[in-house]
N, C-alpha and C positions, 0 to 999 in steps of 0.2 A: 272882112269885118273883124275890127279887135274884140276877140273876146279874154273876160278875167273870170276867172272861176275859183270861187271861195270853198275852204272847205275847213273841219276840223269842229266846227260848234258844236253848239248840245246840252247838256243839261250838268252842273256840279253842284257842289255843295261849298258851304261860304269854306274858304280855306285852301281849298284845291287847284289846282289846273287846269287848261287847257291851252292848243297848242291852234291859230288857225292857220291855212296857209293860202294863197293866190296863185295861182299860175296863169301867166299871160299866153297868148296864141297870135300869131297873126301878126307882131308885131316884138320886137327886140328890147327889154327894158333898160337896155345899157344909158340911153341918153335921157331917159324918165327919172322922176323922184316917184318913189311909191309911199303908201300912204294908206288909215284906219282911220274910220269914222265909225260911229256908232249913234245909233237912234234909238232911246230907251220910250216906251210908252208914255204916248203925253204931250212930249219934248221934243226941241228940235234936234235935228242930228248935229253933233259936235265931232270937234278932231279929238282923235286919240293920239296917233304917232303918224310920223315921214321919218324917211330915211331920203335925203338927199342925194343926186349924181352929178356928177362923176365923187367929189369928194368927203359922201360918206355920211355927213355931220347927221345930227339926231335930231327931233323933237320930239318931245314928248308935254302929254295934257298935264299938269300939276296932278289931277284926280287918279295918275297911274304911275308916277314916276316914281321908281321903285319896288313896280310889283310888274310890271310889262315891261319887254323886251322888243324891238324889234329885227328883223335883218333879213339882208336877202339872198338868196344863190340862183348868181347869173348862170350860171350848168342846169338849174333847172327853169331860167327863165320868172322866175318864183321867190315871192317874199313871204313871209311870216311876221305871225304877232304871238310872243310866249307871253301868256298872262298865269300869273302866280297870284298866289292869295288873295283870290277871288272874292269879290263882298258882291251880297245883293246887290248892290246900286251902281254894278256894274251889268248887271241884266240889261239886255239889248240886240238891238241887229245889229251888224259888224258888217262894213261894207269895206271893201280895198278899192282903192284907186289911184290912176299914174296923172301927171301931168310934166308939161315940158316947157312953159312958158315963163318962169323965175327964176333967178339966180340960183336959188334956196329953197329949200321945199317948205312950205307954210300950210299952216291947220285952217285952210281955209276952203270950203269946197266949194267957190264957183270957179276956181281957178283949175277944178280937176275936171278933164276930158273924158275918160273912160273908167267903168264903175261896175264892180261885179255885183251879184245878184244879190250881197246882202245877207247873210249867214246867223241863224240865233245863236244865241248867249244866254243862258240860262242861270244863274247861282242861286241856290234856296239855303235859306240863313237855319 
């Protein structure tokens, strides 16, 4: 069974950091695009970022680009989301997930397979 396990969330303040990260189990993310989503109270869940495979390329949501980072290390099987200058309205759950069925990785989540447990996001203004 593939499991993704999130981890890094928590509570900041507007301005600050935080770092999440995923690690996959059970399964090799070399031929996966991985991927952030987030679901803020209310709302549906949106894409934040993919990082596409085998060639790397980015996307990122307009509402983060420039303050998120994302990337992965296949050594640790394991992708990351560096978020900077955190604003309230980025309060949310944070979910990771892989898929393998596009050319390109896209902010789209019925197109993702497998999906970690979802991780809060906290920033108080």
């Amino acid at each position: 069974q593939v499991q993704l396990v999130t981890s890094g969330g928590g509570l900041v303040q507007a301005g600050g950091s935080l770092r999440l990260s995923c690690v996959a189990s059970r399964i090799t993310l070399d031929d996966f695009h991985v991927s952030w989503f987030r679901q803020a109270p209310g709302k549906r869940r949106e894409g934040v970022s993919c990082l596409s495979s085998p060639d790397g390329s980015l996307v990122y949501a307009d509402s983060v680009k420039g303050r998120f980072t994302i990337s992965r290390d296949n050594a640790e099987n394991a992708w990351h989301l560096q978020m900077d200058n955190l604003k309230p309205e980025d309060t949310a759950v944070y979910y990771c997930a892989i898929e393998a069925s596009q050319a390109n990785c896209l902010l789209i989540e019925n197109f993702y397979d497998f999906w970690g447990q979802g991780i809060q996001v906290t920033v108080s203004s």
